[in-house]
Phi, psi and omega in degrees: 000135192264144187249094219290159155323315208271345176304290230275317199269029187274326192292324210322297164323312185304270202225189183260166175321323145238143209240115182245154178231062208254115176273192200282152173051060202250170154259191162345102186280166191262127173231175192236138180213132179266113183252135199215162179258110176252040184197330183284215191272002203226019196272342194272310203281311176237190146120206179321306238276341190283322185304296169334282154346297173282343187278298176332317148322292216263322168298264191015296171272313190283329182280352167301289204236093174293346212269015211217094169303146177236178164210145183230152252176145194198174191163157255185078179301329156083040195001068163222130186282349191284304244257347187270312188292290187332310184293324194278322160301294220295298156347263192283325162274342170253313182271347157119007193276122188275324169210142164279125181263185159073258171045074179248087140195137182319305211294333193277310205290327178285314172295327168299312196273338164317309189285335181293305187311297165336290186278354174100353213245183182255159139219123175260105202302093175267324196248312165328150156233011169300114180294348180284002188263021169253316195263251186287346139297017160280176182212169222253339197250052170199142176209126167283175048350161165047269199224201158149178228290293172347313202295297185283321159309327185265353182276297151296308182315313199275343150324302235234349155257017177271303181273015145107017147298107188237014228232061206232147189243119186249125228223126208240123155299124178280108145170170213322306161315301180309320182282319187290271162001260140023281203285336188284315196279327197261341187272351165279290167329342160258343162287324178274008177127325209262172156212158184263129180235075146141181192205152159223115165259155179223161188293132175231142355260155166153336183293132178225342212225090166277018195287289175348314200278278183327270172345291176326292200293305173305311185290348207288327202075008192297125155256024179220124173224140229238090193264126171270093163194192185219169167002174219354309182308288174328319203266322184310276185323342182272315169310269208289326181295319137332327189258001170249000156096021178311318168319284162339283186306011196062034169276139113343122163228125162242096176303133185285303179257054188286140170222171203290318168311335194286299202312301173313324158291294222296289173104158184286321167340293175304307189240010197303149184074014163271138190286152163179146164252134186233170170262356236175107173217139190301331129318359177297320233164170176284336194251328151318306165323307154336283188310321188288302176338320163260025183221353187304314196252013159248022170225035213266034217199321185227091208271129173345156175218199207263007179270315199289343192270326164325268187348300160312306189287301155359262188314315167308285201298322185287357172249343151281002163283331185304298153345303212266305192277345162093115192326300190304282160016297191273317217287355174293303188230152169259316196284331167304323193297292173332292162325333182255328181287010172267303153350304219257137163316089173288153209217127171182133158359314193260345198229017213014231201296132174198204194191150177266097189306153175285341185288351167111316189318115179258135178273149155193165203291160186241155180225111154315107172257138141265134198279110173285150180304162191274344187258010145303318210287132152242044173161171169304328205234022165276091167207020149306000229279160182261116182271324197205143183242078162286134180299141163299338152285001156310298211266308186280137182319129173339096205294344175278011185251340186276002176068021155300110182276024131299309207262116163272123174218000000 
């Protein structure tokens, strides 16, 4: 697949194409390429903001290490895995590019990380939330980041059968996330008591008009209906699911996969006392607090949510393994790069103290949020209190559980 201009130039606005952080006489720089949805329904969620994050990493580490050139890269997957592969083969066999950050949409984050695997190179997972690139898809080139399905199934789902939703109605993305969702969220919910009496799926992406799906789910007896789905797919459903009145009619509505921006389109009003689990809320803390401050006033219209903060930790710790394994090394192997970002502790602003796993899933705590009411809220992007804390060995699937064919235990 030839890989059109208008693919490779979507970033332009965000940053120039290659963003260089080089000093005089430098070597071979190390580059970075964010492939991201810079244009779809996911552009609010991911999109600039991730380009931003990451680029913010890489100043970082370069003014700490001058001696180590980076050039960071950016590109518009257009959530098609032909068109992701296309960007990424171009990537990694002609321009020079060592790792990918970002890629949220699953069927994208498995092709990449396939061609990563292939070529010898990282991709560092920020945005996918399939628990399968940890499970029968890790790979030796590849560390998740940030969340994934497991991760969510079991913090929320098992919250919302706690709280006597036992009832559940699934209202589905088709492809490799949504499905991921789907099975991971009903095997807590049926451990806990609960059962699933439907499903509805629908085509991704393209879908806008979810009213079939919702009616189904209504007529269902479900006192709980449960959207597998993300950002723009999630706030359409929250919209039309409002306008046939499943709430009002006493259904429980739950997003699986919430993020802070969604909350922010929405408004508190719309969701407030809604449950969600982030890795990563701008307000945690002092050294979260931090991170938005310096990043705050190149994104000011969209404040980081727990991807743009992956995107950002991400991108850091794999160039301190670059550091640690020495620039000519890594631009050799990735997968060696990988071996040392499992090695070195991660330590960073948005996720604090953690660790990188041999199945590649990096741990750090997971946080139960409640959406505060607008008269809690003391500004737009106030919209949070924190109910609960998992430990990151905790928060995450078991390693003997995931069917990593890296791992003999």
């Amino acid at each position: 697949m030839r890989i059109s201009r208008r693919v490779l130039m979507t970033s332009a606005l965000v940053v120039p194409l290659a963003t260089k952080f080089r000093p005089a006489r430098a070597a071979q720089p190390i580059r970075v390429g964010v492939l991201t949805d810079l244009s779809g329904q996911y552009q609010d969620s991911a999109g600039v903001t991730s380009v931003v994050c990451a680029t913010q990493a890489v100043e970082e580490f370069v003014a700490a290490n001058p001696g180590i050139p980076v050039e960071i890269i950016s590109a518009d997957h257009q959530q098609k895995p032909d068109v992701a592969s296309a960007v990424a083969r171009q990537w990694f066999e002609r321009d020079g590019v060592d790792m990918i950050v970002n890629c949220n949409n699953s069927a994208v984050a498995l092709a990449v990380s396939t061609l990563a695997k292939d070529l010898n190179k990282v991709h560092v997972n920020t945005a996918a939330v399939s628990a399968e690139l940890t499970g029968p898809a890790c790979s030796p080139n590849l560390v998740h980041w940030t969340y994934d399905t497991w991760e969510l199934a079991h913090s929320t789902g098992s919250a919302i059968v706690r709280n006597g939703g036992k009832k559940w109605f699934f209202v589905t993305a088709n492809y490799t996330f949504g499905k991921t969702l789907q099975r991971d969220t009903t095997a807590v919910v049926e451990a806990a008591g609960g059962k699933v009496v439907g499903s509805a799926t629908y085509p991704f992406p393209g879908t806008v008009d979810f009213s079939s799906y919702l009616l189904q789910a209504q007529s269902s007896g479900a006192d709980v209906v449960a959207f597998a789905n993300a950002s723009g797919d999630f706030i359409n459903c929250m919209k039309q699911a409002a306008e046939f009145g499943l709430s009002a009619g006493g259904i429980k509505l739950a997003g699986l996969v919430v993020f802070t921006t969604d909350i922010h389109a929405l408004g508190l009003d719309a969701t407030k006392g809604l449950n969600m689990t982030s890795t990563f809320y701008w307000d945690l803390n002092d050294r979260t607090r931090s991170f938005l401050q310096r990043v705050k006033s190149k994104t000011p219209h969209n404040w980081p949510n727990e991807l743009h903060a992956g995107d950002y930790a991400g991108t850091l710790h794999y160039l301190k393994a670059v550091k640690a394994l020495g620039a000519a090394q890594a631009k050799a192997s990735g997968r060696d790069v990988v071996a040392m970002m499992k090695q070195l502790p991660t330590d960073d602003d948005c996720f604090g103290i953690g660790s990188v796993r041999a199945d590649g899933r990096t741990l750090h705590n997971a946080y139960l949020l409640e959406v505060k009411s607008a008269q809690e809220s003391k500004g737009p992007w106030d919209l949070c209190k924190l109910v609960s804390t998992t430990p990151g060995d905790q928060a995450f699937r078991p390693l003997a559980e995931g069917a990593c064919p890296m791992i003999h235990i």
